[in-house]
C-alpha positions in Angstrom: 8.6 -4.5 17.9 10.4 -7.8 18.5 13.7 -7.8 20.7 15.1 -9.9 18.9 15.8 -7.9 15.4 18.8 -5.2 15.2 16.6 -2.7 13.5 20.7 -1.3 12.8 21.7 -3.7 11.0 22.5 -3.2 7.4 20.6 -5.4 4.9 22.1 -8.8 4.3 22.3 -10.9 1.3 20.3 -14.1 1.6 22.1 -17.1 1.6 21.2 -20.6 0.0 21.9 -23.1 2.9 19.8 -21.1 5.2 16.9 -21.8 2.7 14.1 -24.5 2.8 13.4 -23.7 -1.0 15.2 -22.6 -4.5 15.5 -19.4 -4.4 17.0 -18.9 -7.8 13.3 -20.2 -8.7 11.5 -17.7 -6.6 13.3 -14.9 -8.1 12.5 -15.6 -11.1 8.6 -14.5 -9.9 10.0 -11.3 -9.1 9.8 -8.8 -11.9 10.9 -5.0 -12.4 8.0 -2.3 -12.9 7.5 0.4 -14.5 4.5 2.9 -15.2 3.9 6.2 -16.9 1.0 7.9 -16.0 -0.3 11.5 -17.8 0.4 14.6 -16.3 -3.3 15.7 -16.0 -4.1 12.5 -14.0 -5.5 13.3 -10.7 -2.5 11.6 -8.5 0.2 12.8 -10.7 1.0 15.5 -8.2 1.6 13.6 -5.4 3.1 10.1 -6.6 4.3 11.4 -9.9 4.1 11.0 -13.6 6.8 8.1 -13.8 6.5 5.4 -11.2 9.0 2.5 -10.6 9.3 -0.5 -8.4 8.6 -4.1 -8.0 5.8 -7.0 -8.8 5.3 -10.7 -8.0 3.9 -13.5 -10.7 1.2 -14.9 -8.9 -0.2 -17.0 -12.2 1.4 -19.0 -14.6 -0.4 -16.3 -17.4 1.3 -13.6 -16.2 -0.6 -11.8 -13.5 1.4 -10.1 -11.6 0.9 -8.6 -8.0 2.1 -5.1 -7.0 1.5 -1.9 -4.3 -1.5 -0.1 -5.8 0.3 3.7 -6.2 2.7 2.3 -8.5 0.1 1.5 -11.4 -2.9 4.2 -10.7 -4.2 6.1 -13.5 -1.4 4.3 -15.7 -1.3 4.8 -19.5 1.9 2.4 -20.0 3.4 -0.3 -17.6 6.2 -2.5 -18.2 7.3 -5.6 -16.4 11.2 -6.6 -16.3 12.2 -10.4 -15.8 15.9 -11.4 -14.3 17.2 -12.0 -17.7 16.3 -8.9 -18.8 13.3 -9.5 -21.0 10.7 -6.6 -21.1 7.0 -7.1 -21.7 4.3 -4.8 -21.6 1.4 -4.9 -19.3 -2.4 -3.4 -18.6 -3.1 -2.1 -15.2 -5.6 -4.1 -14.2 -7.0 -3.6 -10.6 -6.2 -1.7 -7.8 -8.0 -2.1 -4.5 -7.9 0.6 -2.2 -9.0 -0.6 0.7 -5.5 -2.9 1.0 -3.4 -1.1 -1.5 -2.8 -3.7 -3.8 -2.4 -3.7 -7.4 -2.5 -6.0 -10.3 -0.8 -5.9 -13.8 -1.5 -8.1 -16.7 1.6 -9.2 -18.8 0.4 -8.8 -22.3 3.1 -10.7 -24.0 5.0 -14.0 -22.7 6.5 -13.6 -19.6 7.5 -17.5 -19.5 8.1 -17.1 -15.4 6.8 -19.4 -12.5 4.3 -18.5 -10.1 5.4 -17.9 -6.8 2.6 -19.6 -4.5 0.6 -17.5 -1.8 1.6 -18.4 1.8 -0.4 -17.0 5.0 1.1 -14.3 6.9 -1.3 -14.7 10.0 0.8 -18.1 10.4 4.4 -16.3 10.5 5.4 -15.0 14.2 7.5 -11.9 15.3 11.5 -12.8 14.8 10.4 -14.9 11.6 13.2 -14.6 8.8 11.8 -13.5 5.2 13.6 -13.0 2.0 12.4 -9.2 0.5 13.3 -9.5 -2.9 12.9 -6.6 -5.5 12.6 -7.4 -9.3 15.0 -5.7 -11.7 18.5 -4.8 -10.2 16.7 -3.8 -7.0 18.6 -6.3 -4.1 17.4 -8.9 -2.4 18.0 -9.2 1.3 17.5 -10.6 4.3 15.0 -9.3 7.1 13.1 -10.1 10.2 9.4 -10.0 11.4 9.4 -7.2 13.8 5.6 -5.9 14.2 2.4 -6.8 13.1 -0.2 -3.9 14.3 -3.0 -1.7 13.1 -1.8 0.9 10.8 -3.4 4.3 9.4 -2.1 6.2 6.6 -2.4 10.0 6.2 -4.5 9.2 2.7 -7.4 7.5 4.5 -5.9 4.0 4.9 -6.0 1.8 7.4 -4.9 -2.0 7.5 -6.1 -3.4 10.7 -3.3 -5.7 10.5 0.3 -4.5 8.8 3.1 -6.5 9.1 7.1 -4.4 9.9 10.0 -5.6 8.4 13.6 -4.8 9.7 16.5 -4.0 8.3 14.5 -1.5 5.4 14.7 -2.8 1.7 15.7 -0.1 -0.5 13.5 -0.7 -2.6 10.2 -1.4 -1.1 7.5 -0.8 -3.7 6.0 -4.1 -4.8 8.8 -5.9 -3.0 7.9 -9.6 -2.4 8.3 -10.8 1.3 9.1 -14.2 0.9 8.9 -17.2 3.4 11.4 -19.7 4.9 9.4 -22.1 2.8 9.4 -19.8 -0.8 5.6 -18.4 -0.4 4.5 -14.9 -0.5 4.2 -13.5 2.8 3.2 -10.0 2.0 4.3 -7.1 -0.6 6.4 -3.8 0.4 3.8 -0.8 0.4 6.1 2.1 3.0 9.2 2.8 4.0 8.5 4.3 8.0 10.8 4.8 10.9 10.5 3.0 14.6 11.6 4.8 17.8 14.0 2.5 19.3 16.5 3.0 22.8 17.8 6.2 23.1 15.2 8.2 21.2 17.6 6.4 17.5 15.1 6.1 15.1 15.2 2.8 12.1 14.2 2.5 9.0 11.6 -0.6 8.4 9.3 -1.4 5.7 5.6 -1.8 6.0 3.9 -4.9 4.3 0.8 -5.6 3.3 -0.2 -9.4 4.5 -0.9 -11.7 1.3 -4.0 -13.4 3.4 -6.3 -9.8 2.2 -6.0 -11.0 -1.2 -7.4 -14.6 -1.5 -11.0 -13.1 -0.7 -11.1 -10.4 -3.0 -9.2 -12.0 -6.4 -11.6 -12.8 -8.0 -13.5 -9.2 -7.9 -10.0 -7.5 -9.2 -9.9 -10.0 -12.0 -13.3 -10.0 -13.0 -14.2 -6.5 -12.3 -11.1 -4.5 -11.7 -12.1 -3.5 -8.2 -14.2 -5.2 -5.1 -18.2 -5.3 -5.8 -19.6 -3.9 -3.1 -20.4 -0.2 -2.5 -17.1 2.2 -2.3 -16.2 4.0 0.5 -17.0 7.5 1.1 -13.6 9.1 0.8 -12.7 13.1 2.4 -9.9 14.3 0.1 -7.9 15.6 3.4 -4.2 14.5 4.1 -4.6 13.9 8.4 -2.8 13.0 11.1 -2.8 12.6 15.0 -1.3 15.3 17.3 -2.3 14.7 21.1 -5.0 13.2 20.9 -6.0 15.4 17.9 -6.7 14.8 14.2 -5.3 17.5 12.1 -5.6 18.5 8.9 -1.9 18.6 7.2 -3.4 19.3 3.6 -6.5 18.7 1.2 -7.0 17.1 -2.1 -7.3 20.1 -4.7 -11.1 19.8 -5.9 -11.4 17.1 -3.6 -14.8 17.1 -1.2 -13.0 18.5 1.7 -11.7 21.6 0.1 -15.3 22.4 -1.5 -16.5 22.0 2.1 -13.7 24.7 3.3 -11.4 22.4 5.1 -7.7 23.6 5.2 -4.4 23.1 6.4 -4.2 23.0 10.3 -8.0 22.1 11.2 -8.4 20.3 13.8 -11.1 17.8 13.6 -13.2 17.1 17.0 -16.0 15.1 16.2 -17.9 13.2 13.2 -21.8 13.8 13.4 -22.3 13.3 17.6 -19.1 11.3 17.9 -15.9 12.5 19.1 -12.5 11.5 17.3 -8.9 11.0 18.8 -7.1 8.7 16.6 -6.4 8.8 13.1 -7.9 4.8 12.8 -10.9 5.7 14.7 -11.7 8.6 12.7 -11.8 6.7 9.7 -13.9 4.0 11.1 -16.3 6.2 12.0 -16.4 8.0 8.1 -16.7 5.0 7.0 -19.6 3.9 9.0 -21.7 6.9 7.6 -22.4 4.8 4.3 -21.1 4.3 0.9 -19.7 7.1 -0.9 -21.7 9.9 -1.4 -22.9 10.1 1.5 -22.8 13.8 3.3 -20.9 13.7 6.6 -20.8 17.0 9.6 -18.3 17.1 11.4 -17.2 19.7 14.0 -13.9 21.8 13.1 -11.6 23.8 15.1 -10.1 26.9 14.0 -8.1 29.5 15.4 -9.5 27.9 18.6 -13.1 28.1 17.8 -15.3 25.8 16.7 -17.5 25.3 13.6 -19.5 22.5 12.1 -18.7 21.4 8.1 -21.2 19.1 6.2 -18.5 17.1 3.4 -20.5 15.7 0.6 -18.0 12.5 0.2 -17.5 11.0 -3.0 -16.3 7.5 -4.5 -12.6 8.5 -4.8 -12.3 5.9 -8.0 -14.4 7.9 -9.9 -11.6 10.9 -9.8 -8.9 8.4 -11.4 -8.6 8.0 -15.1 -9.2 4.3 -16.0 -5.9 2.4 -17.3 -6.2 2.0 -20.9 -5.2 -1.0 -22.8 -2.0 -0.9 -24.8 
């Protein structure tokens, strides 16, 4: 993480002279979201029935950019501008593979587009404007890491971006630039050992560049074409040099194959694993979904070998219907 930030400091309020653009202007891209989503869907357990944070106009017609959890398996979703207005939107895409998600405003938003920037061009110690829509803040932060990260949920960015001081709230947050382009939008809240063993709240950002390449799949067919990746069902993390198993999806491919809390997994099919971003590489180079993967399992300090018959994790997820 860069030197340079106070990772302490409490979030400031941006202020115009220190700005190369209108920001009034680029807040008005920033909208309020909300989703309701049924109680029998499949991720209403774990990120809830009612969902609320933040989205970015990206198109003059209303297409909206957001974090992926907020809008999955939604029935409802509704976008708030800065004066207040409220229009309905459809879920339209959600890619899992970088987390983001895109709503359709289905009535007349009437807001500008905020253009895309390039977050492989912004350096540690860079100043960005996270801006939240609704009457969520908007502050001031710093660059302070850009580095591989894996999620529990069988994620991995080979390239997130850390912002510090922590937005309050991060979900769908736009990261704007010293220029008024989107950097990036707010997917985590995590904490960063600093001195002392003090640990700091920062947010984790998804970098805008993963989009450009893929827009045109989420538009046209709500999700990348190409062959889905063969997804577990099990909740991991790394523990010296270990991977273990914190919890399984309920009817999910790794509790049929007998996986449960505290596993430890040693090896997938002849290759040994140590790292949570490692093992997922190496799931993910057994094929698409579907696929049936062995790997070896330690328990109770002996070992036994599993055969997980992976599935496309899309196909558990009711598809967002149009209001």
């Amino acid at each position: 993480m860069s030197e340079k930030t106070p990772l302490d400091a409490p979030p400031m309020q941006p202020q115009h002279d220190d700005l190369h653009f209108d920001l009034d202007r680029a807040l008005k891209s920033i909208v309020g979201l909300q989703a309701n989503v049924p109680e029998d869907a499949f991720t209403a357990d774990i990120l809830g029935t009612e969902r609320a944070g933040s989205g970015v106009v990206i198109r003059d017609s209303g297409l909206a950019l957001t974090i992926g959890y907020l809008i999955t398996e939604a029935e409802s979703v509704w976008l708030t501008a800065s004066d207040g207005r409220v229009v309905p939107a459809h879920a339209l895409a959600y890619d899992q593979e970088t987390g983001f998600g895109l709503v359709q405003a289905l009535g007349p938003l009437d807001l500008p587009a905020l253009e895309l920037g390039r977050m492989s061009e912004a350096n540690l110690g860079d100043p960005v404007v996270v801006a939240g829509g609704g009457r969520a803040p908007t502050t001031r932060a710093l660059i302070v890491g850009k580095q591989e990260f894996a999620g529990y949920w069988e994620y991995l960015l080979e390239e997130a971006v850390f912002t510090a001081p922590a937005h309050p709230f991060w979900g769908g947050a736009g990261v704007i630039s010293q220029t008024g382009k989107l950097l990036g939008i707010g997917s985590l809240q995590v904490q960063q050992m600093a001195e002392k063993g003090q640990q700091y709240d920062i947010n984790m950002i998804v970098p805008i560049d993963l989009l450009p390449p893929i827009l045109d799949d989420l538009l046209k067919y709500g999700r990348v074409n190409k062959p889905p990746r063969p997804w577990l069902g099990v909740y991991s993390g790394e523990s010296h040099g270990r991977i273990v198993v914190a919890d399984v999806a309920e009817n999910g491919p790794a509790a049929a194959a007998g996986l449960r809390r505290g596993d430890i997994i040693s090896a997938v099919r002849d290759s040994s694993v140590e790292d949570l971003a490692g093992f997922y590489r190496k799931v993910w180079a057994c094929g698409p979904a579907g696929v049936e993967i062995p790997m070896e399992i330690i328990r109770d300090g002996r070992s036994a070998w599993a055969r997980i018959k992976t599935v496309d994790r899309a196909s558990l997820l009711k598809k967002p219907r149009l209001q």
